[in-house]
C-alpha positions as CSV (number, residue, x, y, z in Angstrom):
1,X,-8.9,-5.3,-89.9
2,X,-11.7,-7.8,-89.9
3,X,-13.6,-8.1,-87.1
4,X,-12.8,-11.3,-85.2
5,X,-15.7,-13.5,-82.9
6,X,-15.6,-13.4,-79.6
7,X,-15.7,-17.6,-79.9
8,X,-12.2,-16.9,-82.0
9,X,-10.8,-14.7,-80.5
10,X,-10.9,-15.8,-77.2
11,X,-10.4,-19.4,-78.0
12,X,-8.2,-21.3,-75.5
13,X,-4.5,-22.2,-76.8
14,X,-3.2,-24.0,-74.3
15,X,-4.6,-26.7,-72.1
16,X,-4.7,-25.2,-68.7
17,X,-7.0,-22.5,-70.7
18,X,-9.3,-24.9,-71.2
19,X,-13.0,-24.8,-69.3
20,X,-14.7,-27.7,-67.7
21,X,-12.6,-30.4,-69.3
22,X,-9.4,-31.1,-67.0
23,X,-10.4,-35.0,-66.9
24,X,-9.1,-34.2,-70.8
25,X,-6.1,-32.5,-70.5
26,X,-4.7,-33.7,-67.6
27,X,-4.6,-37.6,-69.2
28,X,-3.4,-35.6,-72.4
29,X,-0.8,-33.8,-70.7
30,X,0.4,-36.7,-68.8
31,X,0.4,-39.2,-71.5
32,X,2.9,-36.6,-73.7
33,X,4.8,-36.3,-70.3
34,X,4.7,-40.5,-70.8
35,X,5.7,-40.4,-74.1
36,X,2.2,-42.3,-74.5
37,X,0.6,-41.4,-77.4
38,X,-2.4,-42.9,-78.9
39,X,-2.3,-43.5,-82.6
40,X,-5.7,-42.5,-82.4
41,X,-8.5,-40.4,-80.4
42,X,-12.3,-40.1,-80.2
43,X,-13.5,-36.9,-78.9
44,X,-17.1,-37.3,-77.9
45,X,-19.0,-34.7,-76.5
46,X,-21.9,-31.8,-76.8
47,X,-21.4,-28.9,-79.0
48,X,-19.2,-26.0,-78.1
49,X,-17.5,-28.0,-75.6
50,X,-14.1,-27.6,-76.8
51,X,-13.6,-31.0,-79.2
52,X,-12.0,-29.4,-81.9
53,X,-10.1,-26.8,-79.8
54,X,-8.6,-29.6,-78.1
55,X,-7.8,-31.2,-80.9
56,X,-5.9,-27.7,-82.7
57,X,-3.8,-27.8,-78.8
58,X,-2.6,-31.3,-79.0
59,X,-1.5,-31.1,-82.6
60,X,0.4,-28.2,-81.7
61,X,1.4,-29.9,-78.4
62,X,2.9,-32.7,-81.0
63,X,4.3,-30.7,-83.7
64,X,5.8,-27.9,-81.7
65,X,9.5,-27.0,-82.2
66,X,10.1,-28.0,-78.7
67,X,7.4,-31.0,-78.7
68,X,6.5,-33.1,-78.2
69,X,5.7,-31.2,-75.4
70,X,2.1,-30.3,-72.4
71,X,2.9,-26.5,-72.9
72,X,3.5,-25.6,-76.8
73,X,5.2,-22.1,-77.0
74,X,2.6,-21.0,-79.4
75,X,5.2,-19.0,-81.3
76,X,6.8,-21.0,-83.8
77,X,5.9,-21.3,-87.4
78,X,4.1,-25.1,-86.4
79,X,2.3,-23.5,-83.8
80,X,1.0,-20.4,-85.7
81,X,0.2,-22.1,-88.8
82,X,-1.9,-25.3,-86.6
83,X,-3.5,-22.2,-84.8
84,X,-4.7,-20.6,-88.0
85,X,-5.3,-23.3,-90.2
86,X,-2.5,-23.3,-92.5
87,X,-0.7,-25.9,-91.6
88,X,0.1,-29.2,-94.1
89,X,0.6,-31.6,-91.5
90,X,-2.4,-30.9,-89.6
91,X,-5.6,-31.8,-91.8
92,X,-8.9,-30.7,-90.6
93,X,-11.4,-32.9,-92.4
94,X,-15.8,-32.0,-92.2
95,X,-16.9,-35.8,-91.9
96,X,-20.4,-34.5,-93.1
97,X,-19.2,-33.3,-96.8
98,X,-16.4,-35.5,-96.8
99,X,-18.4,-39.2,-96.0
100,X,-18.0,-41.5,-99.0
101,X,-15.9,-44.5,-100.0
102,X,-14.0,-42.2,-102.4
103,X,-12.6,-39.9,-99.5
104,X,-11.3,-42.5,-97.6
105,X,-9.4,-44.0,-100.4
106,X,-7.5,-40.5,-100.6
107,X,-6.9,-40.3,-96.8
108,X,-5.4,-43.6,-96.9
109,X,-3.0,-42.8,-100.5
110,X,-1.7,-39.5,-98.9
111,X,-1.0,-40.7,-95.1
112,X,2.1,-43.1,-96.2
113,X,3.5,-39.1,-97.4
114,X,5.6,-38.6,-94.4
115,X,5.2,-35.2,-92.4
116,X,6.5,-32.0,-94.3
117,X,8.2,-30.1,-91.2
118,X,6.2,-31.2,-87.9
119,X,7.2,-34.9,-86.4
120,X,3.8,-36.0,-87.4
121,X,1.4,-36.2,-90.3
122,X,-2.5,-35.6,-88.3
123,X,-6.0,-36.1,-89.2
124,X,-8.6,-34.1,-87.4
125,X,-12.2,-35.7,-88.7
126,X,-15.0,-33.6,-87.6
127,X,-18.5,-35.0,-87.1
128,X,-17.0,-38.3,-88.0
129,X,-20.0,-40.1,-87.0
130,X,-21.3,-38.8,-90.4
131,X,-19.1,-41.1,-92.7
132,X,-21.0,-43.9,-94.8
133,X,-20.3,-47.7,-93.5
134,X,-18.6,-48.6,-96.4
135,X,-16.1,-45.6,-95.0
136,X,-15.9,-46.8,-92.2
137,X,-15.2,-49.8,-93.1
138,X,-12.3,-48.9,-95.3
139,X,-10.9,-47.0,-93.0
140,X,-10.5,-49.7,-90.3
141,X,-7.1,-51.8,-91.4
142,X,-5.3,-47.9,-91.4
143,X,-6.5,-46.8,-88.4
144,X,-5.5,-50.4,-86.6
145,X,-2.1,-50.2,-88.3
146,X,-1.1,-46.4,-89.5
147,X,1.7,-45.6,-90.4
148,X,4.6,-44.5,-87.1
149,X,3.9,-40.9,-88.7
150,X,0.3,-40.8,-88.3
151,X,-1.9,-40.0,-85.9
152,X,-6.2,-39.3,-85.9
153,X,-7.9,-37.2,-84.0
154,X,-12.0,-37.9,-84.4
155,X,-14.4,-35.3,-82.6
156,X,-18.4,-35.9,-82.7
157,X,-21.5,-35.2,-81.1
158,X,-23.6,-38.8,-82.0
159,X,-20.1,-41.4,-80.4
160,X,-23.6,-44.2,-80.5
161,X,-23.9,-43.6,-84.1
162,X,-19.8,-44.8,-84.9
163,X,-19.6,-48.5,-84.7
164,X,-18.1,-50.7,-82.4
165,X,-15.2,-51.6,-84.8
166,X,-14.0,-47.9,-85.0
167,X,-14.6,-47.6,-81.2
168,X,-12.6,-50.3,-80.2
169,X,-9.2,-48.7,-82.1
170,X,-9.2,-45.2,-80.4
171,X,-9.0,-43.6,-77.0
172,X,-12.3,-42.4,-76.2
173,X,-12.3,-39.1,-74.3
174,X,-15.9,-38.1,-73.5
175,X,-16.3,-33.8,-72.6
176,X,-18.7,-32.2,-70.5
177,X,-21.1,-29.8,-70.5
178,X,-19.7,-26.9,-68.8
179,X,-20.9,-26.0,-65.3
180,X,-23.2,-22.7,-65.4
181,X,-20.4,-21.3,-62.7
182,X,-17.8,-22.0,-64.8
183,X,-19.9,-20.3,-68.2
184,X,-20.5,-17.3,-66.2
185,X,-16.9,-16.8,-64.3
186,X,-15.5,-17.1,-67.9
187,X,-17.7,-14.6,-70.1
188,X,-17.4,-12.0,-66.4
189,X,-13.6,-12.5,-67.4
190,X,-13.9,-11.6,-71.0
191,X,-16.5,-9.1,-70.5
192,X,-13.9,-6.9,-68.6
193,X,-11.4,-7.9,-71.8
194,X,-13.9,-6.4,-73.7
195,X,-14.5,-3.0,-71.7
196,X,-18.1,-4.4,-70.9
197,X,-20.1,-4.4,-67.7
198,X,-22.5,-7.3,-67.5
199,X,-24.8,-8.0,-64.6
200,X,-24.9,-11.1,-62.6
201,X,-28.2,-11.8,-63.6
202,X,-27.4,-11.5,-67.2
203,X,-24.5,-13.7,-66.8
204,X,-26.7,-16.7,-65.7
205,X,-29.1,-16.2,-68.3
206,X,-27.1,-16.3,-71.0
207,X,-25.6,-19.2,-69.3
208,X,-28.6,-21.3,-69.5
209,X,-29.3,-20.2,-72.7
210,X,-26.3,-22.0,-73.6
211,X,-26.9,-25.1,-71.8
212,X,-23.0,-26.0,-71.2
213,X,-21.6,-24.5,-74.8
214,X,-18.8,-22.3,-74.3
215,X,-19.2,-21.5,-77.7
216,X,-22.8,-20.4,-77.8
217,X,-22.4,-18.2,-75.0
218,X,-19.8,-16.4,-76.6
219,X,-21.5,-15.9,-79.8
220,X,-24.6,-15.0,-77.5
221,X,-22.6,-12.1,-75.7
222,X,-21.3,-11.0,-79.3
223,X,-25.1,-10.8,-80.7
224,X,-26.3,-9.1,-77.4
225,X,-23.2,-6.5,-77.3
226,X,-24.3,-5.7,-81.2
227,X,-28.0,-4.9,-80.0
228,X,-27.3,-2.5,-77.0
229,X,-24.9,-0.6,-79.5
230,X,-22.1,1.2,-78.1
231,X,-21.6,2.9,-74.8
232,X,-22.8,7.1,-74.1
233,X,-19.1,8.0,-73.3
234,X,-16.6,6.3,-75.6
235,X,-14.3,6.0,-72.1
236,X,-17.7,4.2,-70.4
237,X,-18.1,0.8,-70.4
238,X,-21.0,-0.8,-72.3
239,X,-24.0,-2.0,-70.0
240,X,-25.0,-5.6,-70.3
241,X,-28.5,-6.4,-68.3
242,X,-30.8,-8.9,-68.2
243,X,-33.4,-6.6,-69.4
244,X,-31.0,-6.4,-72.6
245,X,-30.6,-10.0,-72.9
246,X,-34.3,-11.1,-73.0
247,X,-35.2,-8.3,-75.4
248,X,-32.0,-9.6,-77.2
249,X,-33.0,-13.3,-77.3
250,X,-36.6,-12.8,-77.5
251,X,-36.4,-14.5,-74.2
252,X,-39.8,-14.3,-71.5
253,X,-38.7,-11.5,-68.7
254,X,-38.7,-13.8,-65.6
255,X,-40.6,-10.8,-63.6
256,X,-43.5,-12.2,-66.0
257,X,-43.4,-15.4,-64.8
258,X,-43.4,-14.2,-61.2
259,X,-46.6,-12.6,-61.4
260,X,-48.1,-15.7,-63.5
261,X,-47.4,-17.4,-60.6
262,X,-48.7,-15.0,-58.2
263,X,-52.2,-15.0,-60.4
264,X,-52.1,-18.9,-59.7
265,X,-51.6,-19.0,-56.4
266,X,-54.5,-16.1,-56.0
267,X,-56.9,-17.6,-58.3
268,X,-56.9,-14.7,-60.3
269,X,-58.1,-15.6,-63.6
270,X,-58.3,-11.9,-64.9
271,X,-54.8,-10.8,-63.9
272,X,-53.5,-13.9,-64.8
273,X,-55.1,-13.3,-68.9
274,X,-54.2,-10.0,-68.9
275,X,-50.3,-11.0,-67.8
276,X,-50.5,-13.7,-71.3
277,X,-52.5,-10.7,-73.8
278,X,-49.2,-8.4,-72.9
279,X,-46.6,-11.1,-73.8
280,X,-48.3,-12.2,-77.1
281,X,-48.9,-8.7,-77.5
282,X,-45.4,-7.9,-77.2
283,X,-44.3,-10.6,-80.1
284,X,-43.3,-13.2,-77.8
285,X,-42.7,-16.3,-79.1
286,X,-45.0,-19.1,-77.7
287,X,-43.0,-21.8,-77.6
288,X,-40.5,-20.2,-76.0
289,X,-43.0,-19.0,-73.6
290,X,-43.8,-22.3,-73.1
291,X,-40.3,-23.7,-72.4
292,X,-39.7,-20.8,-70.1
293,X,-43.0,-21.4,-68.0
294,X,-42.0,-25.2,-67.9
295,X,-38.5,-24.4,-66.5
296,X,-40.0,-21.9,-64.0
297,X,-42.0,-24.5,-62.6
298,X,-39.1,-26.6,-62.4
299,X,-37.1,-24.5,-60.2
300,X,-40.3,-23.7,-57.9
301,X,-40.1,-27.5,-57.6
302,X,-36.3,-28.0,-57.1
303,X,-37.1,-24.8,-54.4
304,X,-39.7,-26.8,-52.8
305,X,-37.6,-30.3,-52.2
306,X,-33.5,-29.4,-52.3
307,X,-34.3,-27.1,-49.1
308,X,-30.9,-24.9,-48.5
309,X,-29.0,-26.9,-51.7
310,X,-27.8,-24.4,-54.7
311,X,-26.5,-27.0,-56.6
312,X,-29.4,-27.9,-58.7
313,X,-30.4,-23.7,-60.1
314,X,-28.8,-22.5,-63.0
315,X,-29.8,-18.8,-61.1
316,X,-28.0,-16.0,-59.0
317,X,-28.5,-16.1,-55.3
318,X,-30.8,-12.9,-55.3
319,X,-33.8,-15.8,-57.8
320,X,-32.7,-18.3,-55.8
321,X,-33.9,-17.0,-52.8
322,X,-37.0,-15.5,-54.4
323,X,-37.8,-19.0,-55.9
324,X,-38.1,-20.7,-52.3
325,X,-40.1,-17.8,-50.9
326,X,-42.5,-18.4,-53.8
327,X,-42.6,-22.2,-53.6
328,X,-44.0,-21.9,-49.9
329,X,-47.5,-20.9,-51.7
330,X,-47.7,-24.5,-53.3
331,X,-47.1,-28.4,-52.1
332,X,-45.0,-30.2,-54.4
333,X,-48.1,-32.2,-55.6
334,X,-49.8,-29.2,-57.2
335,X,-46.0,-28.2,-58.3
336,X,-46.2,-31.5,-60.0
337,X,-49.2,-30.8,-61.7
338,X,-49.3,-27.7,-62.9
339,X,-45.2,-29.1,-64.5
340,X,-47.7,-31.5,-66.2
341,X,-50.1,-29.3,-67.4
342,X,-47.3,-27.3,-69.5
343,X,-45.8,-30.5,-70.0
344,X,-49.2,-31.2,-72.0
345,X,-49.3,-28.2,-73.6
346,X,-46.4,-28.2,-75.4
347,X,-46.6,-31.5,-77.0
348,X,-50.4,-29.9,-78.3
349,X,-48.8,-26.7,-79.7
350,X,-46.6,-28.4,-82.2
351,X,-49.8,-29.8,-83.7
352,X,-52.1,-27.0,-82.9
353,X,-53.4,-24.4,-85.9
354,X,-54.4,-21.5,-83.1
355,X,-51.8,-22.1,-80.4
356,X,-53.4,-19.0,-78.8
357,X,-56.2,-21.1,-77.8
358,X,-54.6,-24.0,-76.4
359,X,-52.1,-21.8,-74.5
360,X,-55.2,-19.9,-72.6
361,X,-57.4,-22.8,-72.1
362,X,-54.0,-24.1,-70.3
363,X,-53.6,-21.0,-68.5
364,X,-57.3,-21.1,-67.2
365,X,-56.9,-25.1,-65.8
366,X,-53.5,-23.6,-63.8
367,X,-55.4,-20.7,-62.7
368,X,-58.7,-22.7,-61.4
369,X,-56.7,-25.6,-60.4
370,X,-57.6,-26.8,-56.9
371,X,-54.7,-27.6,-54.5
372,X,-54.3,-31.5,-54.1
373,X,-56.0,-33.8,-51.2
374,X,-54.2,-37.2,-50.2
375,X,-55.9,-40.6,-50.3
376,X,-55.5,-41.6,-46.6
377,X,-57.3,-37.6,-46.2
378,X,-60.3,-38.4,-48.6
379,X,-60.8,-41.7,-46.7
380,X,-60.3,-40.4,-43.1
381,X,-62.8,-37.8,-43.8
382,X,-65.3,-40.5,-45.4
383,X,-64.9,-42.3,-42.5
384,X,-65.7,-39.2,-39.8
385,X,-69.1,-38.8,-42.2
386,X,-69.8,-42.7,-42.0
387,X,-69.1,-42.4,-37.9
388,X,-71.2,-39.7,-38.0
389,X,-73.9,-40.8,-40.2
390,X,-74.0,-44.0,-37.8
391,X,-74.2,-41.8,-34.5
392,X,-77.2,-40.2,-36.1
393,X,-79.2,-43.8,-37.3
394,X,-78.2,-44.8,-33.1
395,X,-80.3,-41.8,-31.6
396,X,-83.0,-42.3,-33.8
397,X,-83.6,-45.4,-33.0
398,X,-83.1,-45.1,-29.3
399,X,-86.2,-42.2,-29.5
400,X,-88.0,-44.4,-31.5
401,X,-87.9,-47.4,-29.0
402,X,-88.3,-45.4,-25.8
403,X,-91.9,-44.3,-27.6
404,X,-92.5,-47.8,-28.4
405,X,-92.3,-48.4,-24.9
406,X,-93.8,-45.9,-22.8
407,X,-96.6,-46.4,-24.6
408,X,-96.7,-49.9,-24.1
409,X,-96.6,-49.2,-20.6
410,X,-99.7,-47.2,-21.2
411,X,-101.6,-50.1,-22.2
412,X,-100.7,-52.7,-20.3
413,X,-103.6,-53.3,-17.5
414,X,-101.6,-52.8,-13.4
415,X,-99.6,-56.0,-13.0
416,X,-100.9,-59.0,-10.5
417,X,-98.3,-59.6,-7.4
418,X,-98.6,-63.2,-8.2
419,X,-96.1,-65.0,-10.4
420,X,-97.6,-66.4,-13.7
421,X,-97.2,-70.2,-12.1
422,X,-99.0,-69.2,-9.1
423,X,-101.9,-68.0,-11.4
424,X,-101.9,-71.1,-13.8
425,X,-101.6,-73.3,-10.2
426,X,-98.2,-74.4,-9.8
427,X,-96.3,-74.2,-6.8
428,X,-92.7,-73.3,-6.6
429,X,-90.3,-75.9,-5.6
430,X,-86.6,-76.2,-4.7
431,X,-85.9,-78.1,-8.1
432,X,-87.1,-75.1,-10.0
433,X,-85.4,-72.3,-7.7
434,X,-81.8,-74.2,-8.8
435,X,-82.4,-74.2,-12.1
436,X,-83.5,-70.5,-12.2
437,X,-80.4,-70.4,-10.2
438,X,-78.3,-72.1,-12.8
439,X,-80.2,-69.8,-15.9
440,X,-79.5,-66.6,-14.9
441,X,-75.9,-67.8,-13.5
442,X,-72.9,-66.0,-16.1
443,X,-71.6,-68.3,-18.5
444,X,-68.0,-69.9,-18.1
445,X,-65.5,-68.3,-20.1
446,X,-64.5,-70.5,-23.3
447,X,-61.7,-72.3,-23.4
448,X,-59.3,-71.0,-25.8
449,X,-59.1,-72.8,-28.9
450,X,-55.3,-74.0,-30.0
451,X,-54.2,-71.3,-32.4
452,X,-52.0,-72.2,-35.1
453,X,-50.6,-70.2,-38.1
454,X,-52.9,-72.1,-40.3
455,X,-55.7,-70.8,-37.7
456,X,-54.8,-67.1,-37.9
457,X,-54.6,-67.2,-41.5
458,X,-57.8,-68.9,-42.3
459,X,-60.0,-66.6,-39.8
460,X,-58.0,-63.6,-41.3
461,X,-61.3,-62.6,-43.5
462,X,-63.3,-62.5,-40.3
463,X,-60.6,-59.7,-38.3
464,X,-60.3,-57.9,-42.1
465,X,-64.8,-57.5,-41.9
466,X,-64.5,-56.3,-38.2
467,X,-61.8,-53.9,-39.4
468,X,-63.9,-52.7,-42.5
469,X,-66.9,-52.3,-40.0
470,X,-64.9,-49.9,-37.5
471,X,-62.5,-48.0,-40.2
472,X,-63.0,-48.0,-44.0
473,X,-59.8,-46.5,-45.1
474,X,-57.8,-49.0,-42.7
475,X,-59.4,-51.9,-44.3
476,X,-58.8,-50.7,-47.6
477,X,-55.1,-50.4,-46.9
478,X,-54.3,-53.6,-44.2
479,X,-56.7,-56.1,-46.7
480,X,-53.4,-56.6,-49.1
481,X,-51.1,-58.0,-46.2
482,X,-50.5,-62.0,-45.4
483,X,-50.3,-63.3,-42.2
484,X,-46.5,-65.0,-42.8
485,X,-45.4,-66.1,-39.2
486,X,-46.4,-66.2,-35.7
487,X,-44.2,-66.9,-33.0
488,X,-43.9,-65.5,-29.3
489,X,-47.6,-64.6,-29.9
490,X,-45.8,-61.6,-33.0
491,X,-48.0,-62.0,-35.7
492,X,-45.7,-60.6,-39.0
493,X,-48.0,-59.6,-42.1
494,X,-45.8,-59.2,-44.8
495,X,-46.9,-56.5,-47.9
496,X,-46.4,-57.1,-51.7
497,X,-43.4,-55.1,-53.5
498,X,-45.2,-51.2,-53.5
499,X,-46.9,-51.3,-50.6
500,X,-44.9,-49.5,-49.0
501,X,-47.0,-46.9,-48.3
502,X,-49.8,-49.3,-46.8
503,X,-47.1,-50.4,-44.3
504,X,-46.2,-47.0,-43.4
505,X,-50.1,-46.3,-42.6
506,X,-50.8,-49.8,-40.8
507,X,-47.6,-49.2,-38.1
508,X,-49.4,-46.0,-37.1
509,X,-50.4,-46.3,-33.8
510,X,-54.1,-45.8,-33.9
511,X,-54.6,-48.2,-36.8
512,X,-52.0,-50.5,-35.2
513,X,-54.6,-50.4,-32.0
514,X,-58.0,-50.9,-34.1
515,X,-56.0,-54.4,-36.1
516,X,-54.7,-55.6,-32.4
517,X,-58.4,-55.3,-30.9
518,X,-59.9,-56.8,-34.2
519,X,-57.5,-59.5,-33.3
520,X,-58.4,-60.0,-30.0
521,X,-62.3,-60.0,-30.3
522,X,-61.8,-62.8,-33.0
523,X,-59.5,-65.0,-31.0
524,X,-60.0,-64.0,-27.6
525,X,-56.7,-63.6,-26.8
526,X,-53.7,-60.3,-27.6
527,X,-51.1,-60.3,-30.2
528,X,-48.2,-58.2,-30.9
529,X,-47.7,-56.9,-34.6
530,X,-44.8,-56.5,-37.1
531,X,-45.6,-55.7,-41.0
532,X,-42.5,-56.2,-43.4
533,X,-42.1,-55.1,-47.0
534,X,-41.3,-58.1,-49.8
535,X,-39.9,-56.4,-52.6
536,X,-40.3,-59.9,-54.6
537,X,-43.9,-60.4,-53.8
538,X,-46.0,-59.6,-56.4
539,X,-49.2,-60.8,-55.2
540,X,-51.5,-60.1,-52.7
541,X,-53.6,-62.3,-49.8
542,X,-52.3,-65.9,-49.2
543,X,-50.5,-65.5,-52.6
544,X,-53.4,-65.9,-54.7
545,X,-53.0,-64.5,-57.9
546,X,-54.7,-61.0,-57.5
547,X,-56.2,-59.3,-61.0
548,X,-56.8,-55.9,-59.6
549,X,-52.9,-55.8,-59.3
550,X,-50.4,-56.0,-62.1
551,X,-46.6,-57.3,-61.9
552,X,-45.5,-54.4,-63.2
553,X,-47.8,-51.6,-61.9
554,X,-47.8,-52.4,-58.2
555,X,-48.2,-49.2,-57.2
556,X,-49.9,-47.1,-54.9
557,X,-51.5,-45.2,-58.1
558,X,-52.5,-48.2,-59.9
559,X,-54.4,-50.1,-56.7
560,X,-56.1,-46.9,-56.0
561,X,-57.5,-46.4,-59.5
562,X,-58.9,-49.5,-59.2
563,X,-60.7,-49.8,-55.8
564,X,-64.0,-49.7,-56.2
565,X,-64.2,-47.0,-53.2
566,X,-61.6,-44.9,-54.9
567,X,-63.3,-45.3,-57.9
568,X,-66.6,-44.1,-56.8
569,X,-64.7,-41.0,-55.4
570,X,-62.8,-40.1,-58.6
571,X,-66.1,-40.5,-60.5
572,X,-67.8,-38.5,-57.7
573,X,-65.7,-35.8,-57.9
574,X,-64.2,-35.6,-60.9
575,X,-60.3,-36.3,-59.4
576,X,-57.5,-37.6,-60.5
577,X,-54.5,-39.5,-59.0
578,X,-51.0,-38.1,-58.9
């Protein structure tokens, strides 16, 4: 007998044997139970999904000797003949060889033929999305009014590419990917059909291999079964490991990419070329090497952010696990990164003549890439030099006058007791006592002026320079805010839409201290603070029109690329801004 495909044989016949789709069947199944049948069905979904097989169920579901009926017996001659392709009142059509005006016409002259032994005369159109315009178009009038007889069943991957017209005349049923679990509890079950023992870790890569195809991972298990040959012991079940599976695929062994990552986190250039000369070596395939890398980084990331969530891996616990151990030697900043640098890279292979090249030269930056420093750090620690640089300038100058002045007092001749009007002749009178008296009295405090908000926002410039003078990075951050209100002596400064994040570092308390002194010094008198966020501001001081800043980039990236500080540090340094 012929050998039969795992994806045929073990294709579902009934709807409860369907995987991953039960918002499908259950509408189906309840709409027969209704006596609610559609005229006509879109199907719209990725590949390997279960479109078609869906399709093959509900025809039977219709025609069946008992239907219609949710449970066809799958025994009849309807049944049998639907399952195998036999049937004349079931017509499977390929939309992609069968797309012109011409074909349409036919469909149209044979649906008025009423059904030969089922109750109803279907039309299964694969890939429909395929069919010319002027198809389409033909096809509209019998697909708004078909015959009582008829019903269509469309299936495609592109639903966008079908137009509106077509769209608006059918029930639109849109499938899912299938869940990894789901993948890998189904081929475990049909592994032991199939007298094989697969491993767990097999299981999930072939899984995401298959990215949500039930289909492909069946045809994937078929191809790998094939390679390992058959078992030592004809009683023995055949073995099924991931070691198998990558050599079967051609896939990267994800022990590789382990100790990639180890070389990057070490700064081991030489281990790290040595791990890439044994992979090309080996035949691997770059690209795929590349899309492997790219997804490894990817779940170091997902490791390093979803905390104790499993949801988001396409991995068996024993990775999973492994994955967050190894994310603790990298911030999600350099994770970033070094997703970008692959990122890079593969766009450059597909135009590359040596991809060899451009795949070590990218392996080098990841290797020699230095872990990432925060803004607010780079200006804090400018800010300790400038202090520091300051403290220095003070004692020199201090030592310089104290020499200036000892030996001043070296050449001065001994001072006379008498006072310098006693030696010109003038005698000191009572008039002269009160107004030494009233010189060397302290001065009165000022009255304080009448602050209004018109006040504090004009003198703003003057408390943003004595800011600048006492802390550089707080300046840079607190010079975007506008002085908006002041009442019960609360001054609110309000921050354009993206600064967030110089909100979050101005209602620190030792910057919050530095802009309340600033404030007092200018106006002689304390304030309370409170910043807001405007998420519809879109400029910056007084709502003057700021060019530094654009509507649409007002961002924390964008502002920093452009300050003339930040600037000088990038160039400085050679940095860049994630």
């Amino acid at each position: 007998m012929t050998y039969l495909v795992m994806a045929r044989k073990y294709r579902p016949q009934r709807f409860e044997e369907v995987v991953g789709q039960s918002h499908v069947t259950i509408t189906l199944v309840n709409a027969i139970k209704a006596n609610r049948i559609s005229h006509a069905y879109l199907f719209a979904g990725p590949k390997g999904t279960g479109k078609t097989t869906v399709a093959r169920i509900l025809a039977k579901a219709l025609n069946c000797k008992d239907g219609p009926t949710p449970e066809p017996c799958n025994q009849c001659d309807a049944c049998n003949e639907i399952a195998i392709g036999r049937s004349l009142d079931v017509v499977e059509i390929d939309g992609a060889s069968n797309n012109s005006v011409d074909d349409v016409r036919a469909l149209r002259e044979n649906i008025r033929y009423v059904p030969i032994k089922g109750k109803y005369k279907i039309y299964i159109i694969d890939e429909v999305h395929m069919l010319s315009d002027s198809a389409f178009n033909a096809l509209l009038k019998t697909l708004e009014e078909p015959p009582a007889h008829a019903i269509f069943i469309f299936a495609t991957t592109e639903p966008h590419q079908i137009p509106q017209t077509v769209l608006s005349r059918c029930q639109r049923f849109d499938f899912r990917r299938i869940p990894t679990n789901d993948l890998v509890k189904t081929i475990q079950t049909i592994a032991q059909k199939e007298k094989l023992e697969i491993d767990q870790d097999a299981s999930y890569i072939l899984a995401r291999r298959a990215d949500g195809s039930l289909r492909d991972i069946l045809s994937l298990l078929d191809q790998v079964t094939a390679f390992g040959g058959e078992a030592e012991m004809p009683s023995s079940p055949r073995r099924v490991t991931k070691e198998l599976v990558a050599q079967t695929l051609g896939l990267v062994d994800q022990e590789k990419l382990f100790e990639i990552t180890d070389a990057i986190s070490q700064k081991d250039a030489s281990r790290g070329l040595s791990i890439l000369n044994q992979l090309i070596d080996s035949g691997i395939d770059l690209p795929e090497f590349v899309n492997s890398l790219l997804q490894h980084f990817r779940d170091l990331l997902v490791s390093k952010v979803s905390h104790d969530s499993k949801i988001l891996f396409d991995l068996s616990d024993t990775y999973i696990d492994r994955y967050k151990e190894k994310a603790k030697d990298f911030s999600e900043t350099d994770i970033l990164r070094m997703i970008k640098v692959v990122a890079d890279l593969n766009l450059s292979l597909k135009r590359a003549t040596d991809p060899r090249i451009f795949l070590e030269l990218a392996l080098m930056k990841l290797l020699k890439m230095e872990s990432t420093v925060s803004l607010e750090d780079v200006l804090n620690k400018l800010e300790q030099l400038q202090a520091c640089q300051r403290e220095d300038l003070n004692l020199s100058n201090s030592s310089i006058d104290s020499e200036s002045q000892n030996s001043s007092h070296k050449s001065l001749p001994p001072e006379d007791s008498a006072t310098p009007k006693e030696k010109r002749g003038f005698v000191s009178n009572a008039s002269d006592d009160e107004g030494r008296t009233k010189l060397n009295a302290p001065l009165e405090p000022a009255e304080k002026e009448k602050i209004s908000l018109q006040g504090l926002k004009d003198r703003w410039n003057e408390v943003l320079g004595k800011i600048k003078k006492t802390k550089l990075s707080l300046w840079s951050l607190i010079k975007d805010g506008e002085i908006v209100s002041w009442e019960d002596d609360i001054i609110t400064i309000e921050f354009h839409n993206g600064g967030a994040f110089h909100k979050k570092q101005a209602e620190r308390k030792e910057n919050l201290s530095l802009i309340q002194k600033a404030l007092e010094e200018i106006y002689s008198q304390s304030f309370k603070l409170k910043f807001e966020l405007n998420p519809e501001k879109t400029t910056s001081l007084g709502g003057q029109n700021n060019s530094t800043y654009h509507k649409d980039q007002l961002n924390l990236s964008e502002a920093a690329k452009k300050d003339p500080l930040i600037k000088t540090i990038m160039d400085t340094f050679e940095g860049e801004i994630i």
